[in-house]
N, C-alpha and C positions, 0 to 999 in steps of 0.2 A: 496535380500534374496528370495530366488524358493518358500520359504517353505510361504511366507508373499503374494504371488502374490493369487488371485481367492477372496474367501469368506468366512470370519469370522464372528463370531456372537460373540456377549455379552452378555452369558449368565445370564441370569436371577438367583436369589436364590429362591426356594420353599418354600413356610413356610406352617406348619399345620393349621388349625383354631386356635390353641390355640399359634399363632406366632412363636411357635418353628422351627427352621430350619427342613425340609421334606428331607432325608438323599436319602430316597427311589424316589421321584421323582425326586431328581436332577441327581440321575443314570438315570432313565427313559430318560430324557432331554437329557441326553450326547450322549446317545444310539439312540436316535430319530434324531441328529443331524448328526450321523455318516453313519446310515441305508440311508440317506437323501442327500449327497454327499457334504455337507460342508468342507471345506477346511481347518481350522483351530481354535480354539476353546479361547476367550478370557475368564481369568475367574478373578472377581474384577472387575469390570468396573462400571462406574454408574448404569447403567440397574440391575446389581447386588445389589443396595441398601446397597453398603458397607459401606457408611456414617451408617447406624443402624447397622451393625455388631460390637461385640465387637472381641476382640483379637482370643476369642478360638471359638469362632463361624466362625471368617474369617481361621481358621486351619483346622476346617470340610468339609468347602465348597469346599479348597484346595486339601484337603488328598480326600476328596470323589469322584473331577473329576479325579485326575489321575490316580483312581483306575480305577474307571469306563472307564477311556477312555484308558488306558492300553495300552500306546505307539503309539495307531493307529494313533493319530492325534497330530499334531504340538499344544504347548499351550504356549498362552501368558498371564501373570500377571502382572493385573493392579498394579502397585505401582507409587501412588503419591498423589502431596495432596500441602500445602500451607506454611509448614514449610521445609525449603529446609533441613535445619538439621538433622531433622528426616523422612524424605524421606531418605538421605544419609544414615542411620543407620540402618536403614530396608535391604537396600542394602547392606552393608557389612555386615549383621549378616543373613539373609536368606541366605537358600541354595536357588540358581538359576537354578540346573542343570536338574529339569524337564520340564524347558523353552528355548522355542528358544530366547523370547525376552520380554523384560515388556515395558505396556502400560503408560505411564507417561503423566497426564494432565496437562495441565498449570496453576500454582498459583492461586487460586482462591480466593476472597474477599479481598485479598490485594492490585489487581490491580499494579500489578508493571507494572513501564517503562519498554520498550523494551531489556534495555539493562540490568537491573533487570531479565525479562524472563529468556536472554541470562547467566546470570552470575548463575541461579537455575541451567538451564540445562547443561552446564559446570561442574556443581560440580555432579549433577547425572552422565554422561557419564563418570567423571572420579571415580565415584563410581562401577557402574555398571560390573560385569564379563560379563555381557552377549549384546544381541544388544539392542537401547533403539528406542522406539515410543515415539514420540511427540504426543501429542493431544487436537488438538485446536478446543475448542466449546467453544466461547466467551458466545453463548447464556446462558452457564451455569458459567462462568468465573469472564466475566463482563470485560475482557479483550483480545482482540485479537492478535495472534504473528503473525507479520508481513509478508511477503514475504522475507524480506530483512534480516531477524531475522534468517527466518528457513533456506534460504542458508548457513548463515553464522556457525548457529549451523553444517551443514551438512558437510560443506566444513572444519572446524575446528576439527571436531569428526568421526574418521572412523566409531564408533560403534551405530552412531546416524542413523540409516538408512532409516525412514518415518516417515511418519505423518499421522495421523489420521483427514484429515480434513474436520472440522464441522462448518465452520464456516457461510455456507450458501450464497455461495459468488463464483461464477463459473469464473468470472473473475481474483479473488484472487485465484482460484485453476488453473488457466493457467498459470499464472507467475509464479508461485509453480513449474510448471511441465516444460516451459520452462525455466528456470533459475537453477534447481535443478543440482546437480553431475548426471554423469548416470546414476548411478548404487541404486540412490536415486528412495523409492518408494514416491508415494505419494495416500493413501487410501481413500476412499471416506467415510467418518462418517454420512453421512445424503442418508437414503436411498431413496427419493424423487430424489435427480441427481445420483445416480449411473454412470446410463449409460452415460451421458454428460460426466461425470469424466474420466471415460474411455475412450470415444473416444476421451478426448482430451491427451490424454497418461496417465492415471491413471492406476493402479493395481488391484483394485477393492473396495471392502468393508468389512468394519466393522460393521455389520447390525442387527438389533434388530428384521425388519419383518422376516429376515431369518432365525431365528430361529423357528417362529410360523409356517414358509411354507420354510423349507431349502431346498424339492429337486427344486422349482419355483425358489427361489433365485441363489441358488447352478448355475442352468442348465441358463438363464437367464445372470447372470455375464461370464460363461464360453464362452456362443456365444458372447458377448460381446467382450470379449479378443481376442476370434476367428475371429474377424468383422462382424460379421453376425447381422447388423443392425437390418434387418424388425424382424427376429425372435425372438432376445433381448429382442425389444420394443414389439412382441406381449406379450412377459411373462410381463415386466414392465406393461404395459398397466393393463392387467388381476390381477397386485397386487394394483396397482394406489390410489384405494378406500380406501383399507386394511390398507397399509401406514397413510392415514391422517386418518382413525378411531383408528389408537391403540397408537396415540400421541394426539388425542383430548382430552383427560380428565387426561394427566401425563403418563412419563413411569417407571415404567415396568407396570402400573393398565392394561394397554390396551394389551397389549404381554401376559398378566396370564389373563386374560380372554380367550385369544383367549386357551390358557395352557387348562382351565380348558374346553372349549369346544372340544378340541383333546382328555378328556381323563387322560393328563398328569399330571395333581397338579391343587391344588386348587389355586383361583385367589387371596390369601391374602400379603396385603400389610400392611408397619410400617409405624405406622404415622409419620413424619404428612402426608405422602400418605396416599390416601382414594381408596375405590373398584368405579370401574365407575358405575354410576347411570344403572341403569334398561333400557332405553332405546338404549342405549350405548351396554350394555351388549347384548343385544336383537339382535343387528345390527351386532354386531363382529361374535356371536354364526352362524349366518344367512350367511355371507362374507366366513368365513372358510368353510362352508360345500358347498358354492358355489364354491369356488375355488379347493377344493381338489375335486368337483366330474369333471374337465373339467382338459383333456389332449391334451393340443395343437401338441404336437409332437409324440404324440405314435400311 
């Protein structure tokens, strides 16, 4: 899918101080991402803190991006979770029609066998109207899908078409990518290999720093795609830091930090997420304003 190749973000949810959803900066957000040259826009995903969302607060966050983002951009919704049942039911009662495609994680805290995996994602594909993402971050899971799993899912389900992969594991993302159908993507979830992702035939990402620095992330994945090695690595290079400070203390604490030094929304998060310590803060506030005042290729 054309519309799934470059760089998405997982967007974040805004909250006020007083934890209420922030309606006004999560337009702000969409608009920042668009001005910005981001390529596709996920909305529900973990980074979202959709686990503390209840029903009619994940309806706001919905209705509000696709206001805000008003046809310009491709969106994908997370839907998934740990009962295959009510995954499935979500799916035939939502409307799917202002998505290209939903983000679907793999079962978490039940830790199923592989062929468990396989028998969840069999019953979403055959749920789903629309195309489905795999997504695999064991590190949040507690379970990892195989290589051998996700051909099979891909090679059995025309509308299964990528994967999300987080698994942290560049080896298990080559055999992904050699083994895959063609026409299979396979996305990079961890923005530390991106680029490795890609040049080993990856599509790009699904990325949390891109949204805090979208036109770096944006222009960066694009040379990529383009092969343009040294120029890639000089923008990765230049976020390098940025990366491992806004997942040192938990995410999304670190990505609304950096939010709240752009300007954009306040850095509040639901517990049991905590805001990052003072120092932390001090250091992201200091990295953003580093990087947004250097242009490598202007």
């Amino acid at each position: 899918m054309q519309s799934l190749i470059g760089t998405g973000v997982a967007l974040v949810t805004p909250f006020k101080k007083d934890f209420s959803v922030d309606v006004e900066a999560l337009k702000r957000i969409v608009q920042y991402q668009i001005d910005n040259g981001i390529d596709y826009l996920v909305i529900l995903g973990t980074t979202a803190e959709n686990a503390t969302l209840d029903d009619q607060e994940k309806e706001v966050v919905i209705k509000t991006i696709i206001d805000a983002n008003n046809g310009r951009l491709p969106l994908v919704l997370g839907v998934g979770g740990n009962d295959t049942h009510q995954v499935v039911t979500e799916l035939k009662t939502r409307d799917l029609s202002p998505f290209v495609a939903i983000l679907s994680v793999s079962p978490y805290y039940n830790k199923p066998t592989q062929e468990g995996i396989y028998q969840h994602f069999k019953s979403i594909a055959q749920a789903s109207s629309i195309p489905v993402i795999l997504y695999n971050v064991p590190g949040r899971t507690a379970s990892n899908i195989l290589p051998s799993t996700v051909i099979r899912l891909a090679t059995d389900f025309k509308n299964i078409v990528a994967i999300k992969e987080a698994a942290g594991d560049l080896v298990q993302a080559m055999k992904l990518i050699q083994h895959k159908p063609k026409d299979f993507l396979v996305i990079s979830g961890d923005d530390m290999v991106t680029l490795p992702i890609i040049f080993a035939g990856g599509s790009g990402v699904i990325s949390v720093i891109g949204e805090g620095f979208p036109k770096q992330t944006s222009d960066m994945v694009r040379l990529a795609l383009q092969n343009k090695v040294k120029e890639s690595y000089e923008l990765h290079y230049l976020l390098l830091d940025s990366i491992d400070m806004i997942f040192e203390q938990g995410n999304p604490a670190g990505i609304k930090e950096i939010f709240k030094s752009l300007g954009l929304s306040e850095n509040t998060v639901r517990l049991p997420l905590v805001n990052v310590d003072e120092n932390l803060a001090s250091r992201l506030h200091k990295e953003e304003k580093r990087i947004n005042k250097i242009n490598l290729f202007d």
